[in-house]
N, CA, C and O atoms as CSV, one atom per row, in Angstrom:
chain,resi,resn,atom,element,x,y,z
A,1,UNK,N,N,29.445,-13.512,18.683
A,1,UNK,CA,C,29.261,-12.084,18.459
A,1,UNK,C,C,27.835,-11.731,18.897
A,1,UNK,O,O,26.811,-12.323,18.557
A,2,UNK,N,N,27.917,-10.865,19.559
A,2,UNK,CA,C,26.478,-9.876,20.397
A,2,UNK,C,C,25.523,-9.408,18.976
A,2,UNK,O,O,26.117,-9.314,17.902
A,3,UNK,N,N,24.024,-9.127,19.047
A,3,UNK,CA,C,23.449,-8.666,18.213
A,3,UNK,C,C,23.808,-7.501,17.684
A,3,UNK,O,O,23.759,-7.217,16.488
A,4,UNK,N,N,24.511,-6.177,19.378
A,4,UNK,CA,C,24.814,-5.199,18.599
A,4,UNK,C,C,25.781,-5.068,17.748
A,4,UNK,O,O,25.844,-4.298,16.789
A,5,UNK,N,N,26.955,-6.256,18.317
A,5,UNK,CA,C,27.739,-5.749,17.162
A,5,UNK,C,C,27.801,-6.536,15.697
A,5,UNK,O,O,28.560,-6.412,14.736
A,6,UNK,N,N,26.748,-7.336,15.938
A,6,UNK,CA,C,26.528,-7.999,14.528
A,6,UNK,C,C,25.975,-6.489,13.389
A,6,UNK,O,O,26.373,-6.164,12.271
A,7,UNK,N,N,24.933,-5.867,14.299
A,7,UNK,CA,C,23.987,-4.835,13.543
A,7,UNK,C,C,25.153,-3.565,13.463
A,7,UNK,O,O,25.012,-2.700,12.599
A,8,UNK,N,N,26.157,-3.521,14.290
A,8,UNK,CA,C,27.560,-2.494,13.712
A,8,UNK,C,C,28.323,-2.694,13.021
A,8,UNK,O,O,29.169,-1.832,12.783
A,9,UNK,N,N,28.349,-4.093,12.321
A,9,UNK,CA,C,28.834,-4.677,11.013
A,9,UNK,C,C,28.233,-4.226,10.192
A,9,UNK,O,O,28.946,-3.603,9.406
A,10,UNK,N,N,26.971,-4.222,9.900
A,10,UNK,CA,C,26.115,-4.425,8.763
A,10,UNK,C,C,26.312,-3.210,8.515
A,10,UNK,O,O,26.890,-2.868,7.483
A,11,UNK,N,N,25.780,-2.169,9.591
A,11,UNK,CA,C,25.826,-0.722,9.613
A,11,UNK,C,C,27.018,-0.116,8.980
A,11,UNK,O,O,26.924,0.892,8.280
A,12,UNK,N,N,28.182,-0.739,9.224
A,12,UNK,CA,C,29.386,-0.515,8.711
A,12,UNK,C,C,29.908,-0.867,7.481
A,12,UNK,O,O,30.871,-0.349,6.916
A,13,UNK,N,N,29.239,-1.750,7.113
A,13,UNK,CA,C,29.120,-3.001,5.406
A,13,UNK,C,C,28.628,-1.753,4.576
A,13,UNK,O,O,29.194,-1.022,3.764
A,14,UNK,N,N,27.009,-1.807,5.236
A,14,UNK,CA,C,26.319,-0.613,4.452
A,14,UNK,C,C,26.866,0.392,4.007
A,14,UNK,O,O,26.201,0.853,3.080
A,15,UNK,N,N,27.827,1.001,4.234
A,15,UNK,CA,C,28.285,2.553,4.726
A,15,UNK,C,C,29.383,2.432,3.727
A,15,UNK,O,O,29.556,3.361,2.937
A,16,UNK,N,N,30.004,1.568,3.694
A,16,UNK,CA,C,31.438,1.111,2.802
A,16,UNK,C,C,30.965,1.377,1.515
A,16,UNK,O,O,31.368,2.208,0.700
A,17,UNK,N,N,29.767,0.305,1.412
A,17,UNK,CA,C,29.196,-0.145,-0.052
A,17,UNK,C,C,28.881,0.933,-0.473
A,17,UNK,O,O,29.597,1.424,-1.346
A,18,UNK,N,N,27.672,1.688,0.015
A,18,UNK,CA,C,27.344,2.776,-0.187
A,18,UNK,C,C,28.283,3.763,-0.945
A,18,UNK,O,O,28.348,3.977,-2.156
A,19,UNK,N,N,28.991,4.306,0.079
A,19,UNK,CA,C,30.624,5.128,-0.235
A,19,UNK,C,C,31.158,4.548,-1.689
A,19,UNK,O,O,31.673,5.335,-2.484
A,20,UNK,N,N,31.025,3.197,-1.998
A,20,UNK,CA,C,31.787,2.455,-2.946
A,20,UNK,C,C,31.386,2.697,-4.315
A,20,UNK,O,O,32.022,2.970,-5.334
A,21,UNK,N,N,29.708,2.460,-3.971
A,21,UNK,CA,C,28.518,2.568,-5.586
A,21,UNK,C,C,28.914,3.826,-5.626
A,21,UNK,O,O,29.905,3.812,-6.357
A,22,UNK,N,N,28.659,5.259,-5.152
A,22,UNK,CA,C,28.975,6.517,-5.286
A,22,UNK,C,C,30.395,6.817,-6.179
A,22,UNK,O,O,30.423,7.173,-7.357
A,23,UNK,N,N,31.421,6.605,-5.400
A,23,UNK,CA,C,32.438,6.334,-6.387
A,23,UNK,C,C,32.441,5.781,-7.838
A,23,UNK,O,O,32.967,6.307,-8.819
A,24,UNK,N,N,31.712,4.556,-7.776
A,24,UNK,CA,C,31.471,4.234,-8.793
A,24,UNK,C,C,31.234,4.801,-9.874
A,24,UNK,O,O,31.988,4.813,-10.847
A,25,UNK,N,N,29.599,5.588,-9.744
A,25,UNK,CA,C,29.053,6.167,-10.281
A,25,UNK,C,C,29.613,7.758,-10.626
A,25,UNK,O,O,29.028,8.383,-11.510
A,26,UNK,N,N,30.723,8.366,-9.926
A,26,UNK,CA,C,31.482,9.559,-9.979
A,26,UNK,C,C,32.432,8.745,-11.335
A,26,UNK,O,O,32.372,8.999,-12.539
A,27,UNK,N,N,33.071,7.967,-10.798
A,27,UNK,CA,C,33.953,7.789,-11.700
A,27,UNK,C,C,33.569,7.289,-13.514
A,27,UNK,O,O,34.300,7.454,-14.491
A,28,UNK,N,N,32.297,6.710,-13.467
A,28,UNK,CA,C,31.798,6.076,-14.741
A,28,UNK,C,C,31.244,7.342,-15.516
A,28,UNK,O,O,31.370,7.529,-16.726
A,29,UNK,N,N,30.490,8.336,-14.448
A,29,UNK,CA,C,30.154,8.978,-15.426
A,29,UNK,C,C,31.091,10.719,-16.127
A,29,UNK,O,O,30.871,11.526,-17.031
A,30,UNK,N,N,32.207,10.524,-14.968
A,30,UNK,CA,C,33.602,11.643,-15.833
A,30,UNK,C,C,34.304,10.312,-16.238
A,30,UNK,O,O,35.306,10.050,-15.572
A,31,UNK,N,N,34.015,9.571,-17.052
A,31,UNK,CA,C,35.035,8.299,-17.317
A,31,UNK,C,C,35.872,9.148,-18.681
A,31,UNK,O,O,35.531,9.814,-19.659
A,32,UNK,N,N,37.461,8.544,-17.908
A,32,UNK,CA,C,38.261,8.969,-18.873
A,32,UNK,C,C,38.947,7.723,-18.851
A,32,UNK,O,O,38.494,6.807,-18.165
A,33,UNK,N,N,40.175,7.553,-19.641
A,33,UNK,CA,C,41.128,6.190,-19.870
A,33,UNK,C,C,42.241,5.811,-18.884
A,33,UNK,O,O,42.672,4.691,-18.607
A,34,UNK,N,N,42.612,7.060,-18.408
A,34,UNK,CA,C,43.248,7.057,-17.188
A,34,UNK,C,C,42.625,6.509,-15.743
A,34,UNK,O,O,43.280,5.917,-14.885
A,35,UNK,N,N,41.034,6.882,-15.663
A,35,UNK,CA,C,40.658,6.231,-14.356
A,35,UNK,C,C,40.195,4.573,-14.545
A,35,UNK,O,O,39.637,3.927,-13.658
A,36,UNK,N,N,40.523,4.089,-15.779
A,36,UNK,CA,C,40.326,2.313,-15.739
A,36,UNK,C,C,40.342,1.672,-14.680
A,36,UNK,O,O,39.464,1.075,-14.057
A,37,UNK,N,N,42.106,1.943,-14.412
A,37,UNK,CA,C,42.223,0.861,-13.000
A,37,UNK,C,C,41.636,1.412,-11.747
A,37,UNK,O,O,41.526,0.597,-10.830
A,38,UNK,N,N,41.189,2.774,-11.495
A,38,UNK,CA,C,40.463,3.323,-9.896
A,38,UNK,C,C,39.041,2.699,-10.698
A,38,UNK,O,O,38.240,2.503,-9.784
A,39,UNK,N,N,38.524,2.384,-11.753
A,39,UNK,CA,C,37.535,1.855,-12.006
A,39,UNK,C,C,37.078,0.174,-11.439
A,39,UNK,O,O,36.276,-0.344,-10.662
A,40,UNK,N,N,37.978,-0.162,-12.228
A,40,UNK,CA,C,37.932,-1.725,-11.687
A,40,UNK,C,C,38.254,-1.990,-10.523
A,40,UNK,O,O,37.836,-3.068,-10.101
A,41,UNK,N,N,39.097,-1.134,-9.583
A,41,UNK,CA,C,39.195,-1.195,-8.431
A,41,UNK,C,C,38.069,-1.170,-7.584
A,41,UNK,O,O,37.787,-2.007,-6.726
A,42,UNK,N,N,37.338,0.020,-7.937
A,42,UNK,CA,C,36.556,0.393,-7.016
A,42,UNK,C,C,35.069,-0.559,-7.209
A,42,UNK,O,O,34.101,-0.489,-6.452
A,43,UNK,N,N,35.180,-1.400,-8.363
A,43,UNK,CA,C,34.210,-2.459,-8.970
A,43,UNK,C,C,34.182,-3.501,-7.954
A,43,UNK,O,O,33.128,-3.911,-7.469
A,44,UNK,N,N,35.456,-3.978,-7.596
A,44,UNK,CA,C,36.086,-5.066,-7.005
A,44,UNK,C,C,35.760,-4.924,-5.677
A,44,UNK,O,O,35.272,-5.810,-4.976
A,45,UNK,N,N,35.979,-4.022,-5.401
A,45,UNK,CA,C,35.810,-3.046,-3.838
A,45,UNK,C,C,33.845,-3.544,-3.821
A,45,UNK,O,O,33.275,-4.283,-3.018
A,46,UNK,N,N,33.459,-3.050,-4.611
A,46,UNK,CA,C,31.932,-3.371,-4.595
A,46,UNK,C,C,31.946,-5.016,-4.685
A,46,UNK,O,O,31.376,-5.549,-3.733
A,47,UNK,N,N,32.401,-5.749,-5.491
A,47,UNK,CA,C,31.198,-6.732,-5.263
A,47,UNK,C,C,31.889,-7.460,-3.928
A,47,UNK,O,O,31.215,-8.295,-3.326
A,48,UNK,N,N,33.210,-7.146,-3.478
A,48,UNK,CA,C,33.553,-7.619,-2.099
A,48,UNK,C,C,32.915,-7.326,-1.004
A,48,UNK,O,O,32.957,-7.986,0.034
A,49,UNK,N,N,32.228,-6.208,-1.213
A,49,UNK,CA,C,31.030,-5.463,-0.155
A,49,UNK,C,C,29.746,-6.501,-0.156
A,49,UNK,O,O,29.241,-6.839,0.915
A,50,UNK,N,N,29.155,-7.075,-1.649
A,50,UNK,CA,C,28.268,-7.625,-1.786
A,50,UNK,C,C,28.462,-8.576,-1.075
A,50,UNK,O,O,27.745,-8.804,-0.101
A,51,UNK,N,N,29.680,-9.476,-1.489
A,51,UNK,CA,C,30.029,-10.702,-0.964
A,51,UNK,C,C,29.994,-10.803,0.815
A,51,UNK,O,O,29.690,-11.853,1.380
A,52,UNK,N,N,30.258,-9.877,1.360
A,52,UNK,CA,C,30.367,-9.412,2.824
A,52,UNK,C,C,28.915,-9.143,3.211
A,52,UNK,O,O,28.826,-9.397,4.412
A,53,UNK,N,N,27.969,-8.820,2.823
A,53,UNK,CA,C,26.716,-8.598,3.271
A,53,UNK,C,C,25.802,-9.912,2.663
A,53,UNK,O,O,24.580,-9.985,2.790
A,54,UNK,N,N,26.642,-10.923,1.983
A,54,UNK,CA,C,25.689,-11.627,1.395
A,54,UNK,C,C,25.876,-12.834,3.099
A,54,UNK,O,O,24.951,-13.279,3.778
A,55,UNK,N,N,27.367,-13.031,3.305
A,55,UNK,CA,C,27.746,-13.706,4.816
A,55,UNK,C,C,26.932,-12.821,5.362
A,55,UNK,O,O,25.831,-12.833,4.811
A,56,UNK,N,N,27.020,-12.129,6.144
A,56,UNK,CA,C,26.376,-11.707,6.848
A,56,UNK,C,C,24.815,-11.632,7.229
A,56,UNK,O,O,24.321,-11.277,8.299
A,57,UNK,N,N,24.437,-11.890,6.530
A,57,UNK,CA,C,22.482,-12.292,6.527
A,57,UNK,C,C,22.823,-13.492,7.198
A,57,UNK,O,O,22.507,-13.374,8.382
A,58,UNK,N,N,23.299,-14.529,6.973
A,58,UNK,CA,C,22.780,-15.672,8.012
A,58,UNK,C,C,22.862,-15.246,9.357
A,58,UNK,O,O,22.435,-16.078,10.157
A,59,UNK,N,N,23.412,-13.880,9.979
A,59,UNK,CA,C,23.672,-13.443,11.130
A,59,UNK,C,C,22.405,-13.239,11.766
A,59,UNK,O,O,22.074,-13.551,12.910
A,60,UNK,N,N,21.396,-12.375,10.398
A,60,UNK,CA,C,20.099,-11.912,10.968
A,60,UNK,C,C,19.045,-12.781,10.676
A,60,UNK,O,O,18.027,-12.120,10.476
A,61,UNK,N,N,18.815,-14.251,10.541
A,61,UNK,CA,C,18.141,-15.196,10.184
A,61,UNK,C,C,17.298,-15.472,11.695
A,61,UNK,O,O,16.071,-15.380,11.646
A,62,UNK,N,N,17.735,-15.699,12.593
A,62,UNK,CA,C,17.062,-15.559,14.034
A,62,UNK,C,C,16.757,-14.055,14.731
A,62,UNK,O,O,16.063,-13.996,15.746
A,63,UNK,N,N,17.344,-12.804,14.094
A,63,UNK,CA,C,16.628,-11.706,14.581
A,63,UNK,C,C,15.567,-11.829,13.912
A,63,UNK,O,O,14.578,-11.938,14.637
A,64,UNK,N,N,15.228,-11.875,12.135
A,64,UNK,CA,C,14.042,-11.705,11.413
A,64,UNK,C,C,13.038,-12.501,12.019
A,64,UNK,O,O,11.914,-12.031,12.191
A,65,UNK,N,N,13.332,-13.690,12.372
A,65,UNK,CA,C,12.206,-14.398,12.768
A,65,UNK,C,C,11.497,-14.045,14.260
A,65,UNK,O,O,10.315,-13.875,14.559
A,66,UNK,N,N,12.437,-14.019,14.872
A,66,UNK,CA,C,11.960,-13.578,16.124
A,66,UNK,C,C,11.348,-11.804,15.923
A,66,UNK,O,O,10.479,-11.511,16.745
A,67,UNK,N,N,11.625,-11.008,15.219
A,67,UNK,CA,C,10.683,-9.627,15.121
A,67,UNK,C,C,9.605,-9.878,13.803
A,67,UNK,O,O,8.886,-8.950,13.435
A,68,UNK,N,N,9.563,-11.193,13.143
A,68,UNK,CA,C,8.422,-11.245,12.457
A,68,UNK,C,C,7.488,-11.490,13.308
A,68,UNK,O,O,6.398,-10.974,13.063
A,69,UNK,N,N,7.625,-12.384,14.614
A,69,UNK,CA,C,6.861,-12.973,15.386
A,69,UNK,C,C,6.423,-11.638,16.330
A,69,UNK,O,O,5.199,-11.700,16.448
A,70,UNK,N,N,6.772,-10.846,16.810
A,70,UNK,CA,C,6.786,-9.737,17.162
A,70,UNK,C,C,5.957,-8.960,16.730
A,70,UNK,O,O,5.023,-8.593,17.443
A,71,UNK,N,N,6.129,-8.487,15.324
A,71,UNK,CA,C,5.045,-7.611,14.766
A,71,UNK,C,C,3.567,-8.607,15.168
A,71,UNK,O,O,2.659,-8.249,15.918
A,72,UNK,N,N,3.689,-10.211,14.260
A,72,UNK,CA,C,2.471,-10.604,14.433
A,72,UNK,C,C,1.504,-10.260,15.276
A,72,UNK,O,O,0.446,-9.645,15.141
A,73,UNK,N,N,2.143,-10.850,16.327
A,73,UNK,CA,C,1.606,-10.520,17.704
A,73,UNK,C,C,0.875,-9.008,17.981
A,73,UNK,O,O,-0.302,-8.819,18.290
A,74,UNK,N,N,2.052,-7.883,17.753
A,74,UNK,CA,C,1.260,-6.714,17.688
A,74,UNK,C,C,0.341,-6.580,17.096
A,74,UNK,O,O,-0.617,-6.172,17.752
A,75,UNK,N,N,0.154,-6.775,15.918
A,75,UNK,CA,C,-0.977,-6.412,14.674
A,75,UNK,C,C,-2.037,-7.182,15.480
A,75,UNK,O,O,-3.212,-6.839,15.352
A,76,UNK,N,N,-1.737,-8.119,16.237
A,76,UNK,CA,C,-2.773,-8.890,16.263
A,76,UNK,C,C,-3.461,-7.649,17.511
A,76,UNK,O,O,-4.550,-7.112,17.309
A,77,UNK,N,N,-2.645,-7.362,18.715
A,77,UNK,CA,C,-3.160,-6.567,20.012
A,77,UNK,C,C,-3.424,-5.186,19.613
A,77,UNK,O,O,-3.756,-4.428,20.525
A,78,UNK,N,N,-3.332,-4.657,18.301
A,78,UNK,CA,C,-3.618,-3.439,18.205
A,78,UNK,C,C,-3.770,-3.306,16.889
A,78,UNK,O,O,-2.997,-3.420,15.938
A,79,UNK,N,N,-5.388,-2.930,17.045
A,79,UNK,CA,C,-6.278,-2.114,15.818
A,79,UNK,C,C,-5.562,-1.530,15.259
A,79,UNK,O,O,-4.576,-1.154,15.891
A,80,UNK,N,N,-5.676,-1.124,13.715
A,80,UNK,CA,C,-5.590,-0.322,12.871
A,80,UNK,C,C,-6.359,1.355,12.772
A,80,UNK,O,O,-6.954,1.969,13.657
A,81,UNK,N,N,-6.201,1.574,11.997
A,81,UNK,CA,C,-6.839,3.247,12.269
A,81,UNK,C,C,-8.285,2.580,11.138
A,81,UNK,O,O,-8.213,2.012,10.049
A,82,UNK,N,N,-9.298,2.898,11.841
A,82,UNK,CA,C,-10.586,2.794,11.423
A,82,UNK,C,C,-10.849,3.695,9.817
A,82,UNK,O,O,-11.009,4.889,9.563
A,83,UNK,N,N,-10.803,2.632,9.087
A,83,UNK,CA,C,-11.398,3.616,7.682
A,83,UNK,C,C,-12.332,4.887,8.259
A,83,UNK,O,O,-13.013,5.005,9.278
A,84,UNK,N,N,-12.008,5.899,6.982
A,84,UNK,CA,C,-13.508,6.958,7.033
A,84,UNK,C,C,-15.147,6.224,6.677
A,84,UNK,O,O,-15.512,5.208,6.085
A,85,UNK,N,N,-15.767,7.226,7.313
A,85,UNK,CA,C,-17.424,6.911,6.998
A,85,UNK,C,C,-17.971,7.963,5.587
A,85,UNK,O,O,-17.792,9.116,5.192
A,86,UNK,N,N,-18.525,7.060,5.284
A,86,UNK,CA,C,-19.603,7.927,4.360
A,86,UNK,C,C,-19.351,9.734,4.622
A,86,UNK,O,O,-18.552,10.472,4.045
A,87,UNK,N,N,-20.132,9.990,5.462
A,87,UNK,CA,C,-20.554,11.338,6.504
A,87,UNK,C,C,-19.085,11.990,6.087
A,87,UNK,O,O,-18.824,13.031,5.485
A,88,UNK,N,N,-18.257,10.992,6.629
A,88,UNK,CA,C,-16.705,12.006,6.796
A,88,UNK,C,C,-16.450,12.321,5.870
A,88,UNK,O,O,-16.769,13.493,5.672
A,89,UNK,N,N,-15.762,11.626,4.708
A,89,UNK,CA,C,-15.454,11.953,3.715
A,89,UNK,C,C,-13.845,11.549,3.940
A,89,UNK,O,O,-13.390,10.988,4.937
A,90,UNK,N,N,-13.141,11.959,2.815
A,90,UNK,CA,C,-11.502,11.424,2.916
A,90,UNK,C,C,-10.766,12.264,4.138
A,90,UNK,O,O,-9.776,11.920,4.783
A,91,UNK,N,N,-11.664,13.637,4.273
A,91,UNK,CA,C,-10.529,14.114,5.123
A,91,UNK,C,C,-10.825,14.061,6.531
A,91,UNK,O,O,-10.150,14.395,7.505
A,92,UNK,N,N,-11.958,13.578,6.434
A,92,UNK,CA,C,-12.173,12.860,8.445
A,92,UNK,C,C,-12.969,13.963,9.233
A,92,UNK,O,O,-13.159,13.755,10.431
A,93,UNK,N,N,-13.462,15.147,8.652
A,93,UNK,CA,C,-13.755,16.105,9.432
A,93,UNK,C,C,-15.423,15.715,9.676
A,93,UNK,O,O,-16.216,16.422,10.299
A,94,UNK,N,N,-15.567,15.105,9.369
A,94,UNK,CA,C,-17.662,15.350,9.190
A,94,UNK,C,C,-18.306,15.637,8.142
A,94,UNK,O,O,-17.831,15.586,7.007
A,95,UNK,N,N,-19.150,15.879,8.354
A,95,UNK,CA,C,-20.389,16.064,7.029
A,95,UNK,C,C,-19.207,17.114,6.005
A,95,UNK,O,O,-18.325,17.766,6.564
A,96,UNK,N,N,-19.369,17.118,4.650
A,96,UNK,CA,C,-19.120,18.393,3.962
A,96,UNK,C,C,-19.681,19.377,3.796
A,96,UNK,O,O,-20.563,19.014,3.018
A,97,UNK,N,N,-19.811,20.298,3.945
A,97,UNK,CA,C,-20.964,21.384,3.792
A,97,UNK,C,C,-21.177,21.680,1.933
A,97,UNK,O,O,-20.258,21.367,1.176
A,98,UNK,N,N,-22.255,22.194,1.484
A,98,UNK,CA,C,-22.457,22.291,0.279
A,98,UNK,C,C,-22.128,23.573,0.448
A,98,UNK,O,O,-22.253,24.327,1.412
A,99,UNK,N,N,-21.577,23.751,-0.901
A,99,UNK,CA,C,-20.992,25.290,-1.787
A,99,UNK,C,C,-22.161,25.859,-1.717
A,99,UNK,O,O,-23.226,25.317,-2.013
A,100,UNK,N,N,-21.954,27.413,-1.166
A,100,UNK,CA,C,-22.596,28.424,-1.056
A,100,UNK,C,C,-22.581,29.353,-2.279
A,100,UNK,O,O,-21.607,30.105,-2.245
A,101,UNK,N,N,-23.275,29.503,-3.217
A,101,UNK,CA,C,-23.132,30.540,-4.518
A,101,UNK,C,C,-23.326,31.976,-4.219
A,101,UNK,O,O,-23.238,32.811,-5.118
């Protein structure tokens, strides 16, 4: 399987689960006695989502590493934004001028 469509799994895992907790949370909190079983269903439905994204990470075990190495590298070729000076102050403009009474 190609990276993209490893990352259109996940994207798609995500999206399920997502959809799933929501339900969840619709249904727990109008909980009546009648929605039990769309309860436990939709419980089941979740941790099968979990279980599906928990496989799925060994997929991205060689993307992470290879874009940890990536950032490194960047951080390393490119500066950060230079703290303020004294003079500037937090908002970067220059000197502050003193209050005029």
């Amino acid at each position: 399987m190609d990276t993209s469509s490893q990352f259109k799994e996940l994207i798609d895992t995500l999206e399920d689960l997502t959809e799933t907790v929501k339900h969840v949370g619709i249904i727990a909190c109008d909980f009546e006695e009648q929605s039990q079983d769309v309860l436990n269903t939709k419980i089941n439905d979740m941790v099968k989502g979990l279980k599906k994204l928990n496989d799925l990470k060994d997929n991205f075990e060689q993307v992470q590493d290879s874009a940890s190495g990536s950032l490194r590298s960047a951080k390393l070729h490119r500066p950060g934004p230079k703290p303020p000076t004294l003079h500037q102050g937090l908002s970067g403009k220059g000197k502050t001028e003193k209050r005029r009474e």
